[in-house]
N, C-alpha and C positions, 0 to 999 in steps of 0.2 A: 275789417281785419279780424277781430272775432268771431264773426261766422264762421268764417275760412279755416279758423284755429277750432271750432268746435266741430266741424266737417270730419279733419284732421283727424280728429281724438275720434272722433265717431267710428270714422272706418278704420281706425288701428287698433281698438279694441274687439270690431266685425271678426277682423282676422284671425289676431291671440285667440280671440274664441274660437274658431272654425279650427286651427289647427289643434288647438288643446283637446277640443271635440273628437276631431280624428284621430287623435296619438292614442285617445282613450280605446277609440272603438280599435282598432290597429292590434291593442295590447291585448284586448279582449277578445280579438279571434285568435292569435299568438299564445294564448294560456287556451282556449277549445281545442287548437288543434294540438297543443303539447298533452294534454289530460285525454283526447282522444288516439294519439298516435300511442302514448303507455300505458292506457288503458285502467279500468276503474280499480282501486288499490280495496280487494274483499276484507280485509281487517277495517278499512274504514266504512265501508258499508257494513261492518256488524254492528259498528259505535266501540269497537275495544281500546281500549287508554293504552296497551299493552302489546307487542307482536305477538301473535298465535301461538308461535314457540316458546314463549315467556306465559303460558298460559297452560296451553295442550301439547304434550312433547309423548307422546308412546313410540319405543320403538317398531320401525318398519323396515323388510328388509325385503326387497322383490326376488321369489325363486327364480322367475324365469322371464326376460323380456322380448323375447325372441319370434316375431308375426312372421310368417311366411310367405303373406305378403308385401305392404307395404314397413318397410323399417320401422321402428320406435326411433324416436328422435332424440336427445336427452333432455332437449328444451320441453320438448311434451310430455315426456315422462316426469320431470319436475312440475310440472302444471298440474298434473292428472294425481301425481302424489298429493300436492300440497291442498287441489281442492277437494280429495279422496279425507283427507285429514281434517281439512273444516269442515267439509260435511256431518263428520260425527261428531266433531266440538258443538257446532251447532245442532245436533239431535240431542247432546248430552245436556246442553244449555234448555230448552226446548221443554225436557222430561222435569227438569229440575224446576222450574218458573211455569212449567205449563201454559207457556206462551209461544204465539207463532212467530212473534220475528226472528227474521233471518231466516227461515225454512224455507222460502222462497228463493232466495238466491244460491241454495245448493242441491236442492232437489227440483224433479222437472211436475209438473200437472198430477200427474198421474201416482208419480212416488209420494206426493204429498197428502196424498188423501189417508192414507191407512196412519200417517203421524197425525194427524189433526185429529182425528178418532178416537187415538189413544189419550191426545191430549185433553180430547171432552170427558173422556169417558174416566180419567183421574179426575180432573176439576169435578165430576158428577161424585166421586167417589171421598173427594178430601186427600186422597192421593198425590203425592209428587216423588220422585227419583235424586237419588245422587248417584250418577256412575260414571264411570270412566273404561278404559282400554289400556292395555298395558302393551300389546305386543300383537304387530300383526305384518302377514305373511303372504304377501300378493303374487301371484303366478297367472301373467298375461295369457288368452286364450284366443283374444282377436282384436286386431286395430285395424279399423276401416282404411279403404283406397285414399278417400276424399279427407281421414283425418280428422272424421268429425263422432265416432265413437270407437268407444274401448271397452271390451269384456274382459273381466279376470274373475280368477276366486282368490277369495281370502281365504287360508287356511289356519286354524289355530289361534282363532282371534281370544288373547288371553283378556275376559271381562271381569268387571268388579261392579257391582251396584250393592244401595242402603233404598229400603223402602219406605217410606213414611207415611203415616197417618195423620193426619196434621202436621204435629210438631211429635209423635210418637213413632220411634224408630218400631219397625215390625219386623224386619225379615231383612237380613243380608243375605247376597249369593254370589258367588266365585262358580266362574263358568269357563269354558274354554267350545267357541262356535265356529263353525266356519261359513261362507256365505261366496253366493255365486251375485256379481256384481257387475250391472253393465252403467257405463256414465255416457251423456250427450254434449257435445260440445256445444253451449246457445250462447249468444251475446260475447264470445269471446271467453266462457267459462264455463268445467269440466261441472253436469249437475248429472247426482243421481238419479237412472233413470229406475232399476231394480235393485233391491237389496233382498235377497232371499235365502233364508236358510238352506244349508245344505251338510250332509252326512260328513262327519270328519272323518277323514281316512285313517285307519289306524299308520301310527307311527313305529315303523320295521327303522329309523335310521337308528344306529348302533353309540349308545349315550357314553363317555367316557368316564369309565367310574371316579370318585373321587379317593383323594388317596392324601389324606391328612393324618394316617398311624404315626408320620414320624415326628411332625409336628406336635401333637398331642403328648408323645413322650414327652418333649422339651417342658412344656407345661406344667408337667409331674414334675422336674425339679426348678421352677418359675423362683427366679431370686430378682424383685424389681424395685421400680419406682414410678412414679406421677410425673412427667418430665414440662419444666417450660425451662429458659433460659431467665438467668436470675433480673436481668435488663427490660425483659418483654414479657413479662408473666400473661397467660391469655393471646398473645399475640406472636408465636412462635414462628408464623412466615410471612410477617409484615415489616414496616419499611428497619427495624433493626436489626433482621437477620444475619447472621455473620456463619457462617461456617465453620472457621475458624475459632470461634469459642464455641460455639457446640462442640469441636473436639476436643476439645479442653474438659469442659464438661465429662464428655466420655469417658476420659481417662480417668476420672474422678469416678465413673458407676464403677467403673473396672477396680480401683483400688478398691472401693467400698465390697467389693468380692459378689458384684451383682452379674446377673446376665441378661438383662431386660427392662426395656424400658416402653409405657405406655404413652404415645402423644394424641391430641387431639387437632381435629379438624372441623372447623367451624364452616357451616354453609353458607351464609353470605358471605364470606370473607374469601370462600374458594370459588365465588364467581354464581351460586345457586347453581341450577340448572343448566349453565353453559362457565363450565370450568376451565378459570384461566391459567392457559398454559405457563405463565411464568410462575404463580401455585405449585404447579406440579413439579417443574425444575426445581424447586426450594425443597420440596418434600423430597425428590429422588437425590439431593446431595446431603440429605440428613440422614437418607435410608444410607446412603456412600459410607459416611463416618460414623455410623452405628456399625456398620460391615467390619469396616477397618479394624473398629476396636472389640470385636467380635459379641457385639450388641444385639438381643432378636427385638424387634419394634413390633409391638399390641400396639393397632393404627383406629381411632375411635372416629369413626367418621360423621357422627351427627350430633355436635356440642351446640349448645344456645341455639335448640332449634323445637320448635313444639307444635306446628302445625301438621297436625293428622290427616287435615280431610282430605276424601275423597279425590276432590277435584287438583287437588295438588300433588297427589302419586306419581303421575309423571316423570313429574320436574325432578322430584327426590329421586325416583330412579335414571335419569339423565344423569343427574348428578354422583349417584353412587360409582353407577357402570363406568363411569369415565376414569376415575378414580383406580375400582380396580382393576380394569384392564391397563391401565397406565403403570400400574404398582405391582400387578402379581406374580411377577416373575425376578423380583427384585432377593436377593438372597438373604436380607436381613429381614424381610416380612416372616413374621409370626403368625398372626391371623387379623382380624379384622371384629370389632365391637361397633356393633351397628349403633349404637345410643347410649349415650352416657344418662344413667339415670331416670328413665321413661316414668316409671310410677310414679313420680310426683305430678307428671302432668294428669294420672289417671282421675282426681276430681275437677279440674278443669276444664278436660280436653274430655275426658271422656275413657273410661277403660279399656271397653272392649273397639271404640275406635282407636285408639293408643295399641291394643295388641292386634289388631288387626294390618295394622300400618307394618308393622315390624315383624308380624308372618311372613307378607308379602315380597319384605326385606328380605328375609334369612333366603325364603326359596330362590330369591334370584341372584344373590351373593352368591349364592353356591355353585348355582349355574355356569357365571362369570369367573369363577375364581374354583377349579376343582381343589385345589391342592392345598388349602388353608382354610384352617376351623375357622367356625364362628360361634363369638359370644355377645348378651348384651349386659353392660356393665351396672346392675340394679344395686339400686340404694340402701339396700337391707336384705340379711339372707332370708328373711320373709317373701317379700319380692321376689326372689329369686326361684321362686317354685313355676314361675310364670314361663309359660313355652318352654321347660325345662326339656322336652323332650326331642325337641326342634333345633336348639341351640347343641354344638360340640362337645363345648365344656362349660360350666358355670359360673357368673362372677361377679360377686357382692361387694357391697361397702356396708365399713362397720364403723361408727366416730360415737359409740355409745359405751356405757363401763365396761372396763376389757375385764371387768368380777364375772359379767353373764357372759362375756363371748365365747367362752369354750361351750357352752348350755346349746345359745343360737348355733354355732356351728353341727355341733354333733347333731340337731333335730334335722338340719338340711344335710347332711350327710345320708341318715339313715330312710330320708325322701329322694336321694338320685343313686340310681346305679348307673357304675361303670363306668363313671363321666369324672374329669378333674374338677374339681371344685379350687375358684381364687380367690384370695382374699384381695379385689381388685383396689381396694381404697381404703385405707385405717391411717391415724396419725392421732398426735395433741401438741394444741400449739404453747410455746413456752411465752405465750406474751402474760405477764401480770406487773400491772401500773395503774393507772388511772381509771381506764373504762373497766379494767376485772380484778379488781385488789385481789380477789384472795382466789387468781388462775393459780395453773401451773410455770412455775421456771424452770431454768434451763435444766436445773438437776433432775426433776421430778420430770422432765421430758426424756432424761436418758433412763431413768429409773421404769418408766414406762415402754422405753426402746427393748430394754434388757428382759426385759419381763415378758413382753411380747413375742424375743428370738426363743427365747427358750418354748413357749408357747409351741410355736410354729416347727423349734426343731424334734419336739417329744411327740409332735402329732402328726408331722409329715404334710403342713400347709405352704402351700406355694403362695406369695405374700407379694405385692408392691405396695408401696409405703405412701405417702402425700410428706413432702416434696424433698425436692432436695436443696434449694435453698429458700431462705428467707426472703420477701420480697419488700423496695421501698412502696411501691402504692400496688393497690389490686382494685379492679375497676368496679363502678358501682354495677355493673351488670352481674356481676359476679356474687356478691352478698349485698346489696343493696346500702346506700348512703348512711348507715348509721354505724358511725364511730367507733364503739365497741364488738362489730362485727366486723368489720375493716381489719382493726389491729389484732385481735384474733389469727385472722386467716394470713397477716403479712408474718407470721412467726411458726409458721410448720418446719421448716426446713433443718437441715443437718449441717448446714453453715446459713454463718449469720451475715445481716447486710453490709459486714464488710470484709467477708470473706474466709473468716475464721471457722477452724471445724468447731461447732458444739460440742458438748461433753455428749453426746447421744451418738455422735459419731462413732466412736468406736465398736458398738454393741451391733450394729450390721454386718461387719466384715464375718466373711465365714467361718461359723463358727465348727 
């Protein structure tokens, strides 16, 4: 009887095994053919943690896609773009690491010889690359019968590279190339077959001039403020957005006899590089009730934001263009301040990488947007000598003895012609208690308000203030965790945390 029962067990475990066996093998051809039917996913053959668009974003825009023989397809023109676009992430990767992975899987035999070359012959030198693409302009010339190649030129490939010597910056260059370009279709994926310079054709299309005279006036008489809402300081279109007190609000610039006001826009928060549209909704019913209450909005589009390099231009400019092609026709825009206070980052980050980044900026704001200056909002009229000639109009921040500020202003004055000059940021806060016994109070903040209009009206300064109310917390990103920098900065404003006008109040209304 036990034999019989150990038979039993013997061959019903034969089985559970055999089938478990096969369910295994089953699943395993079942994931071959789903991974061969959609085919091999090229961001994970580069190893990137990140999609390609969230890495390498330049714009592309095809002039012509039009073969006389066989059609372009849309499906292969999105394939042809997209491995057109890793191909150069991965040359930009390439030059920068002087290493060959990935080069392989976007160029074919032949194209890859002259990159390996270069690659030696940097590694021979101590040489490496940081560059990028800004802007390129494809115009199809031929798509095979069979669908298995595509010639085009690129025309006005806008480039950026940093040269290095080790770790010694040598030579920057800003280029604009164009290049006759043929791809093969192998293994299911578009690789460069040639990449070859070619003559840029001079550009006859007819540029629309820009036309920001009337704008600029408004500027010459700038009566403003710092704007957040008193509930959300820093956080103006996050989850306690209300509309409805922003108008409230407004009515409030208006009595105060202001006509502008400056917001900011934070880049993570607007989505980076691929800007979320429900951001934008928040921003265009602010720009609404600034309209309403005949408000112009100075729109500061890159707060807590400090990454320069190179490889990240891109993305900023993704992020900018969407921004203001979504805003520029909005009737309360003013103009647009690419960076709130860039110099501080210039010993960190790097100066001339820091002004470099924000050339780049002004040139294609402008592009984007004819009809609206631009400024960048620097932290000292010292600072402000920087790109002065690039920028519209001018505009500094001043939080130091208002004894010297007529001194600093007048020397930036008699260094820019012809341009408005703002006093984009000034205030003092009324906190003194504990962390600053012997600040200023609330009197000695209207005394400083008063002191300042007069200021601004004997000299003819167009002026926005820091803030207009007082705030219960402001975040440590903002002045970092310590205590008496905190309560400091919760006490600029011209009503206090519970709503009350200040004695400083009065000395803004027009005088």
């Amino acid at each position: 009887m036990a034999i019989k029962l150990n038979k039993t067990l013997y061959r019903t475990i034969l089985i559970l095994t055999f089938i478990a066996v096969n369910a295994l093998i089953i699943s395993g051809i079942g994931s071959a053919l789903a991974f061969m039917n959609t085919g091999a996913d090229r961001t994970s053959m580069l190893h990137l943690e990140v999609p390609m668009e969230d890495v390498y974003k330049p714009n592309l825009t095809w002039i012509d896609t039009i073969n006389p023989g066989r059609p372009m397809e849309k499906q292969a023109l999105g394939e042809i773009t997209n491995d057109y676009m890793n191909a150069w992430h991965v040359r930009n990767i390439a030059y920068k690491k002087n290493d060959r992975y990935g080069v392989e899987d976007f160029y074919t035999d032949s194209a890859r010889v002259r990159l390996y070359e270069n690659i030696d012959l940097n590694i021979a030198n101590n040489n490496w690359y940081k560059r990028t693409t800004l802007n390129h302009n494809p115009d199809l010339d031929f798509y095979s019968a069979d669908g298995t190649m595509v010639v085009f030129k690129d025309y006005g490939v806008e480039e950026y590279q940093e040269i290095y010597e080790k770790e010694t910056l040598i030579l920057r260059e800003r280029d604009t190339t164009s290049y006759q370009v043929m791809m093969l279709l192998e293994d299911g994926f578009w690789r460069i077959r040639h990449l070859k310079e070619i003559p840029t054709p001079k550009d006859t299309s007819k540029v629309k001039p820009r036309k920001v005279k009337d704008q600029l006036a408004k500027i010459k008489d700038l009566r403003g403020l710092n704007y957040y809402p008193k509930d959300s300081p820093w956080d103006t279109f996050g989850k306690k957005f209300n509309d409805t007190i922003i108008n409230n609000d407004f009515k409030i610039v208006t009595k105060m006899g202001l006509n502008t006001i400056r917001i900011f826009i934070q880049y993570e928060d607007f989505g980076k590089n691929k800007v979320e549209p429900k951001k934008l909704e928040l921003l265009k019913k602010l720009l609404d009730k600034a309209s309403t209450n005949n408000i112009d909005v100075l729109i500061t589009l890159f707060d807590f934001y400090g990454d320069y390099d190179v490889s990240n231009w891109t993305l900023t400019h993704r992020h900018a263009e969407t921004i203001v092609k979504a805003i520029k026709d909005h009737p309360a825009l003013l103009g647009w301040d690419i960076k709130n206070e860039p110099d501080l980052d210039f010993e960190s980050r790097g100066k001339q990488r820091v002004l470099d980044w924000l050339e780049q900026m002004l040139i294609n704001i402008k592009k984007w947007d004819r009809n609206h200056p631009v400024t960048i909002g620097w932290s000292s009229p010292e600072a402000a000598l920087e790109l002065s000639n690039e920028v519209d109009f001018i505009s500094y921040h001043y939080y130091r003895n208002i004894a010297n500020f007529l001194l600093a202003h007048n020397k930036l004055v008699e260094n820019i012609e012809n341009k408005p000059i703002v006093l984009q940021e000034y205030g003092v806060s009324s906190y003194k208690g504990l962390w600053k016994p012997f600040g200023d109070n609330e009197e000695d903040q209207a005394e400083f308000h008063k002191l300042t209009q007069e200021i601004f009206s004997e000299n003819n300064i167009p002026f926005m203030f820091w803030t207009l109310y007082d705030f219960n917390k402001v975040p440590k990103e903002v002045v970092g965790r310590l205590p008496w920098r905190k309560k400091l900065q919760e006490h600029y404003g011209f009503i206090d945390k519970k709503g009350n006008e200040k004695p400083a109040f009065k000395y803004i209304s027009k005088q």
